[in-house]
Backbone atoms as SQL, in Angstrom:
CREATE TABLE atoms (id INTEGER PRIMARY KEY, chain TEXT, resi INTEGER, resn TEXT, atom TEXT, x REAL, y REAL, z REAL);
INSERT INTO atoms VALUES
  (1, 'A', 1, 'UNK', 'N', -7.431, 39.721, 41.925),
  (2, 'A', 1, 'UNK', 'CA', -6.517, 38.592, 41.857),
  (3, 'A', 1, 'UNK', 'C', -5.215, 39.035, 41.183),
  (4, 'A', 2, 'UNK', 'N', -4.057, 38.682, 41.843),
  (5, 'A', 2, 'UNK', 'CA', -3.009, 39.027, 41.206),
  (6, 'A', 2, 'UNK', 'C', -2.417, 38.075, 40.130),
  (7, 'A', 3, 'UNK', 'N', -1.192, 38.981, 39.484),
  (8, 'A', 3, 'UNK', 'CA', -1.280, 37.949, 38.126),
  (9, 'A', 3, 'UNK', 'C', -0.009, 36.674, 38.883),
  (10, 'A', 4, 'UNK', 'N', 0.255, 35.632, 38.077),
  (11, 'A', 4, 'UNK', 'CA', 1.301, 34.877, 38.556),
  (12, 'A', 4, 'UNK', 'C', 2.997, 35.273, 38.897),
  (13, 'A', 5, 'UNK', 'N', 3.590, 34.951, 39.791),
  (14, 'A', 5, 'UNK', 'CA', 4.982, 35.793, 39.943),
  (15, 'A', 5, 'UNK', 'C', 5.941, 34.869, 38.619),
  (16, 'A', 6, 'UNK', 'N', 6.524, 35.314, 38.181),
  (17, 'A', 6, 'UNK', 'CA', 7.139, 34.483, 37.121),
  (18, 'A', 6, 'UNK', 'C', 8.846, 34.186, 37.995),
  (19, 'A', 7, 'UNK', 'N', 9.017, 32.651, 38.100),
  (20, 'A', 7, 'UNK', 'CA', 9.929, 32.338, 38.580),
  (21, 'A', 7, 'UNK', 'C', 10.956, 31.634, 37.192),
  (22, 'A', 8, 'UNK', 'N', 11.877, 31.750, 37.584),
  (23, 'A', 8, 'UNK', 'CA', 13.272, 31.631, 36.371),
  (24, 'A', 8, 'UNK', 'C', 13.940, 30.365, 37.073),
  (25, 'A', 9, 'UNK', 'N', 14.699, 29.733, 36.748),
  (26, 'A', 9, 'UNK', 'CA', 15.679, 28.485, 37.591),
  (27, 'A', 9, 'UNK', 'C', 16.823, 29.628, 37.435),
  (28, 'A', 10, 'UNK', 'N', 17.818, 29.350, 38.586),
  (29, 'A', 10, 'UNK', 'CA', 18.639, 30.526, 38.897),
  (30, 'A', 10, 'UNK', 'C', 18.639, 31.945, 39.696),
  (31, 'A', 11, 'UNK', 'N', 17.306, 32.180, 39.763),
  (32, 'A', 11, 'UNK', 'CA', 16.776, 33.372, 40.552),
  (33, 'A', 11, 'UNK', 'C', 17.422, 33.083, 42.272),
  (34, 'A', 12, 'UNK', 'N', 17.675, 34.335, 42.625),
  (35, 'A', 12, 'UNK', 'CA', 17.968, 34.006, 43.787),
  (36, 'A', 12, 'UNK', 'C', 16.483, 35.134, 44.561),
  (37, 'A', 13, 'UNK', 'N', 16.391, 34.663, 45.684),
  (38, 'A', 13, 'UNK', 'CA', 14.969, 35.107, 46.701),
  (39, 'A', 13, 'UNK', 'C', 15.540, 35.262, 48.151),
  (40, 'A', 14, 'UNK', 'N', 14.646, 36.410, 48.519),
  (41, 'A', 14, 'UNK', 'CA', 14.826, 36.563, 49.841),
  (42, 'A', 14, 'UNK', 'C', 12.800, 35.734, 50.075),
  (43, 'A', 15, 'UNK', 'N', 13.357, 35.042, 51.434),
  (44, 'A', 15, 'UNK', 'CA', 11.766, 34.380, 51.919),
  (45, 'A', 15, 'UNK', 'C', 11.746, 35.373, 52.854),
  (46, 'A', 16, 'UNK', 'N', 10.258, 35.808, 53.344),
  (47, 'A', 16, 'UNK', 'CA', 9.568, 36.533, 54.192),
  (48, 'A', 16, 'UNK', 'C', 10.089, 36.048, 55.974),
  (49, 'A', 17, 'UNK', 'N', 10.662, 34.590, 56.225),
  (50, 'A', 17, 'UNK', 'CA', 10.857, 34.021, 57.580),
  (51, 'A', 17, 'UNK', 'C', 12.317, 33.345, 57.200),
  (52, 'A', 18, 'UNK', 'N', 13.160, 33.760, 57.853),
  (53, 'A', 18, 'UNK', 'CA', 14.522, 32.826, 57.830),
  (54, 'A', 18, 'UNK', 'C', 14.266, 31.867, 58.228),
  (55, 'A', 19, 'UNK', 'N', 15.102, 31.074, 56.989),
  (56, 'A', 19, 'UNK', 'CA', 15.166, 29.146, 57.527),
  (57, 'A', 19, 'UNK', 'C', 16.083, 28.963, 59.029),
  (58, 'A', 20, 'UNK', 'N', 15.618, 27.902, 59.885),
  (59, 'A', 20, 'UNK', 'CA', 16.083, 27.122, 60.887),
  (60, 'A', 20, 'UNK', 'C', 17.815, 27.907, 61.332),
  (61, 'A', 21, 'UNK', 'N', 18.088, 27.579, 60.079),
  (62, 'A', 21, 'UNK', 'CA', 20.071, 27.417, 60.402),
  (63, 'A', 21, 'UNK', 'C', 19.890, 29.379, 59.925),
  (64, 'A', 22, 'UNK', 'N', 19.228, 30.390, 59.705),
  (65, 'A', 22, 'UNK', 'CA', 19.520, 31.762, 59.752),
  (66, 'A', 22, 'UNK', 'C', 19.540, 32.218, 58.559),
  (67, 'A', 23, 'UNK', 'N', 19.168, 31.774, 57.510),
  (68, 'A', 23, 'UNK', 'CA', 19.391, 32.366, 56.186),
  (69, 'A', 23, 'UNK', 'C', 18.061, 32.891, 55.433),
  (70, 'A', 24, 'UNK', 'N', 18.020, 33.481, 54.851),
  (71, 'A', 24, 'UNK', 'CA', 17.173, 34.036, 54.053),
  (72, 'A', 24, 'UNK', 'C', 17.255, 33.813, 52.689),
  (73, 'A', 25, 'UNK', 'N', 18.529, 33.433, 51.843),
  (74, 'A', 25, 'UNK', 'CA', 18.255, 33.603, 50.512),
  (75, 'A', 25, 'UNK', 'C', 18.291, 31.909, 50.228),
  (76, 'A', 26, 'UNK', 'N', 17.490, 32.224, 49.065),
  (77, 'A', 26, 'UNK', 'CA', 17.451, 30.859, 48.722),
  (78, 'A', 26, 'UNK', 'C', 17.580, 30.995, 47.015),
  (79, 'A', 27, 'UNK', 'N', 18.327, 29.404, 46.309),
  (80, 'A', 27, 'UNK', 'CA', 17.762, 29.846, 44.658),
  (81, 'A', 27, 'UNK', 'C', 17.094, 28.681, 44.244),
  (82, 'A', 28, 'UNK', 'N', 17.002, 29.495, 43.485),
  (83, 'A', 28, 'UNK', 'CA', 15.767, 28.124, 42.543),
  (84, 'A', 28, 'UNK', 'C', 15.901, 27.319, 41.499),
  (85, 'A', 29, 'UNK', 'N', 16.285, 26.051, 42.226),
  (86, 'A', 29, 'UNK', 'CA', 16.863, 24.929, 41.195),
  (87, 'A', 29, 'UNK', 'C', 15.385, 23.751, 40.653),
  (88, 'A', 30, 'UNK', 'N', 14.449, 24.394, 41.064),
  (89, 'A', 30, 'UNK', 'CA', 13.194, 23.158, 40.166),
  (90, 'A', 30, 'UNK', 'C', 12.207, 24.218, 39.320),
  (91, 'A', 31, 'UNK', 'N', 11.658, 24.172, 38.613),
  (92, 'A', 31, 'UNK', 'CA', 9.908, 24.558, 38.668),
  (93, 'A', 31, 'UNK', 'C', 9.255, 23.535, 38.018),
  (94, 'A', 32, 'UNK', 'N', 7.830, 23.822, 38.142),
  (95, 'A', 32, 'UNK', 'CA', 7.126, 22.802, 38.065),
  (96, 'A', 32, 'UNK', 'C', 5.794, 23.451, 38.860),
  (97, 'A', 33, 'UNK', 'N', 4.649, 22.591, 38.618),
  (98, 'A', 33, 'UNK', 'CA', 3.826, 22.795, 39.651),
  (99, 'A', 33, 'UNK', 'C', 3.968, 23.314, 40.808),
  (100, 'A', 34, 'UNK', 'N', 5.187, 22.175, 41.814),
  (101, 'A', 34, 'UNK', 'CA', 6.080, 22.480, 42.778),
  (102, 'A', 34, 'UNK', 'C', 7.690, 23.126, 42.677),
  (103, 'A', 35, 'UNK', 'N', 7.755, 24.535, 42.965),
  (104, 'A', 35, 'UNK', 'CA', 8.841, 25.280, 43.308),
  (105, 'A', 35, 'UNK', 'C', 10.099, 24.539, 43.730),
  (106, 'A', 36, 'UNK', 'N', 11.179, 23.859, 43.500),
  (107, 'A', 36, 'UNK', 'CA', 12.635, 23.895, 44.000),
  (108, 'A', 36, 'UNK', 'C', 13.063, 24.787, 44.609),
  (109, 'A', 37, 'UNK', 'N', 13.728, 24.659, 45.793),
  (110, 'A', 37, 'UNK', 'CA', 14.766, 25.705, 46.549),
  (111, 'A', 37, 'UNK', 'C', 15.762, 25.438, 47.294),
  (112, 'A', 38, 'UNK', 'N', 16.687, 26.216, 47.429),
  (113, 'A', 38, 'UNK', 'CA', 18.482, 25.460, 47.990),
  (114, 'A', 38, 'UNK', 'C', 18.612, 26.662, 48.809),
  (115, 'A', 39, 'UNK', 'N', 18.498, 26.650, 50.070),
  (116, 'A', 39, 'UNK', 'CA', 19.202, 27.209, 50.875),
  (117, 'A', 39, 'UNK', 'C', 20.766, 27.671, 50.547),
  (118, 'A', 40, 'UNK', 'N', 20.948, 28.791, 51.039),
  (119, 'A', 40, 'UNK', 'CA', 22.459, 29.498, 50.541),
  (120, 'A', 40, 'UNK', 'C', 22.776, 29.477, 51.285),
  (121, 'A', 41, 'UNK', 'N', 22.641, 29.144, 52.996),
  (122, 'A', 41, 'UNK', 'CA', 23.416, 28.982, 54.003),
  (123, 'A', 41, 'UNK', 'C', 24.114, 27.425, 54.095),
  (124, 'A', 42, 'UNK', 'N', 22.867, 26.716, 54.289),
  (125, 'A', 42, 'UNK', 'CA', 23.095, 25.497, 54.538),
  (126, 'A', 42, 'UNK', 'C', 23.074, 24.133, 53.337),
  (127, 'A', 43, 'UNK', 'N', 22.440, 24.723, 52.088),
  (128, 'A', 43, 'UNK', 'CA', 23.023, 24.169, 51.076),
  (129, 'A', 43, 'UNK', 'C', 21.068, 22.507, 51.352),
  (130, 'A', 44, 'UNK', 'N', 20.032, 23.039, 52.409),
  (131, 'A', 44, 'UNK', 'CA', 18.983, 22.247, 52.131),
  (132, 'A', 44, 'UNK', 'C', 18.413, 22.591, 51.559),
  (133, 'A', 45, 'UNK', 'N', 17.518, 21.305, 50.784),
  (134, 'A', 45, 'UNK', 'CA', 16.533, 21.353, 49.327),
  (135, 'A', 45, 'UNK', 'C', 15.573, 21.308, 50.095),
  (136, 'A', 46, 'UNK', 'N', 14.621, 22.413, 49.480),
  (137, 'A', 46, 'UNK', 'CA', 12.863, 22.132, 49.940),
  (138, 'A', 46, 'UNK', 'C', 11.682, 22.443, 48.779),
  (139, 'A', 47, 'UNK', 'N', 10.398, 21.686, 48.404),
  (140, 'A', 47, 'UNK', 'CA', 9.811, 21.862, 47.620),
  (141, 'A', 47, 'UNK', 'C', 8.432, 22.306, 48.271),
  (142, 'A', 48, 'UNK', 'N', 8.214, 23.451, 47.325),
  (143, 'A', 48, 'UNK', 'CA', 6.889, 24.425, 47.859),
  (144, 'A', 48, 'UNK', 'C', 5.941, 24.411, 46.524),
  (145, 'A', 49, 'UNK', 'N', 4.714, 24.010, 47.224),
  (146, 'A', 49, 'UNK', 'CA', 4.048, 24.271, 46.113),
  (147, 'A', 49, 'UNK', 'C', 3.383, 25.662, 45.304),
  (148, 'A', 50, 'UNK', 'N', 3.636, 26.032, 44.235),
  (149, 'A', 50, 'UNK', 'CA', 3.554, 27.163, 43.610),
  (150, 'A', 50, 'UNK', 'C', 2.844, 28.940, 44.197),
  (151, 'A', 51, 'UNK', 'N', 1.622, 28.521, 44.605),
  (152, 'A', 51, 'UNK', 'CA', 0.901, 29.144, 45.451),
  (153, 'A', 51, 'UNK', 'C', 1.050, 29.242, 46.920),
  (154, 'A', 52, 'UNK', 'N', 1.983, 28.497, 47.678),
  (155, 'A', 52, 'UNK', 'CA', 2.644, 28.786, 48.574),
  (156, 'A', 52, 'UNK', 'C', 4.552, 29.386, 48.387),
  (157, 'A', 53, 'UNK', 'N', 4.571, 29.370, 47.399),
  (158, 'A', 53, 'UNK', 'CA', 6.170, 29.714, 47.245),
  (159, 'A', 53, 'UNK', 'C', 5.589, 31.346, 46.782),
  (160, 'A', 54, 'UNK', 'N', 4.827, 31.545, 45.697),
  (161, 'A', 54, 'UNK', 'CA', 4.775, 33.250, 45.915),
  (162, 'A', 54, 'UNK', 'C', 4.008, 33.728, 47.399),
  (163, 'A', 55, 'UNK', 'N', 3.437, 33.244, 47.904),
  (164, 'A', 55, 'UNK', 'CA', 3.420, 34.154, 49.440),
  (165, 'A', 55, 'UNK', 'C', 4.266, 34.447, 50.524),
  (166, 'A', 56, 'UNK', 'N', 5.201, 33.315, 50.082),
  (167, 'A', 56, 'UNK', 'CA', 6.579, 33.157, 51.155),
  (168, 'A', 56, 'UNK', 'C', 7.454, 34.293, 50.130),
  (169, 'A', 57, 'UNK', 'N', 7.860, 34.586, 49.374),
  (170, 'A', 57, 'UNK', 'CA', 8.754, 35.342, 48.341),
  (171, 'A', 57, 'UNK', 'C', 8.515, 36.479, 49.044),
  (172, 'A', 58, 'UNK', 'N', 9.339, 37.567, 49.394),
  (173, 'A', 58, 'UNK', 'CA', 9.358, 38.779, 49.911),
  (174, 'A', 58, 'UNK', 'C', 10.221, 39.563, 48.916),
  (175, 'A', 59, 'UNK', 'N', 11.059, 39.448, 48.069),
  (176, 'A', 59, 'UNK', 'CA', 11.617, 39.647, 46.840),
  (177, 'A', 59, 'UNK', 'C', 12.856, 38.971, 46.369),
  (178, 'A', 60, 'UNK', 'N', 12.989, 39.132, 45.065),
  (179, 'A', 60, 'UNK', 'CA', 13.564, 38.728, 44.184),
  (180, 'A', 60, 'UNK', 'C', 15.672, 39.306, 44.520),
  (181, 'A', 61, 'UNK', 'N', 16.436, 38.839, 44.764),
  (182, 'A', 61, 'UNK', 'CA', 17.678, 39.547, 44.914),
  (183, 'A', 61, 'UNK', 'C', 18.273, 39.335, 43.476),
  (184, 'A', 62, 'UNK', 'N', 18.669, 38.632, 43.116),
  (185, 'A', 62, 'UNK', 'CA', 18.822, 38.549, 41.515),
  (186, 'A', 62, 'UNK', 'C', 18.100, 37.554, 40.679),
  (187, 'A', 63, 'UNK', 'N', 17.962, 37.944, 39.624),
  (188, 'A', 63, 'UNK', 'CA', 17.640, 37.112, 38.594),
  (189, 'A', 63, 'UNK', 'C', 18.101, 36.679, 37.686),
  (190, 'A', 64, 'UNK', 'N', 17.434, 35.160, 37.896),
  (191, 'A', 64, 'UNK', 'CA', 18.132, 33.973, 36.785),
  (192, 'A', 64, 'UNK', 'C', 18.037, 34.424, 35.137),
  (193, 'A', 65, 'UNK', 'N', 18.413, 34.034, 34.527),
  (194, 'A', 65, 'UNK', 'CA', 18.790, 34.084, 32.695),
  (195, 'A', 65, 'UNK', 'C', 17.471, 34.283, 32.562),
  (196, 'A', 66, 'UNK', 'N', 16.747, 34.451, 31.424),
  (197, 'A', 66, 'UNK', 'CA', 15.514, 34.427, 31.004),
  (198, 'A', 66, 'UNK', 'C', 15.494, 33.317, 29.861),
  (199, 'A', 67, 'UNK', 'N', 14.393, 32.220, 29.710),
  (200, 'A', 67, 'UNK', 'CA', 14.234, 30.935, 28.935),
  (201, 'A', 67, 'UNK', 'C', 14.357, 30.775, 27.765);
């Protein structure tokens, strides 16, 4: 079992499948149980739940401040 991915608010991510409108990066404006994310193309919000947001994550492009 792997350990948990540690997500930051501010992090920016590449997802494993480009969204609809062609983009790949997304950042991360929630956490919580459920993951926040803002499209950098098109500027849409989508909420993933935790254990589905690290399988979609293909890596990290920068990272947010630390807490």
């Amino acid at each position: 079992m792997r350990p948990p991915t540690e997500f930051r608010l501010g992090d920016r991510i590449e997802m494993r499948k480009p969204h609809p409108c062609g983009g790949r990066e997304w950042d991360i404006v929630r956490l919580g149980a459920d993951i926040g994310f803002r499209c950098r193309t098109c500027g849409r919000r989508v909420l993933l739940e935790r254990a589905d947001a690290e399988r979609r994550v293909k890596k990290f492009v920068e990272r947010g401040p630390e807490a």
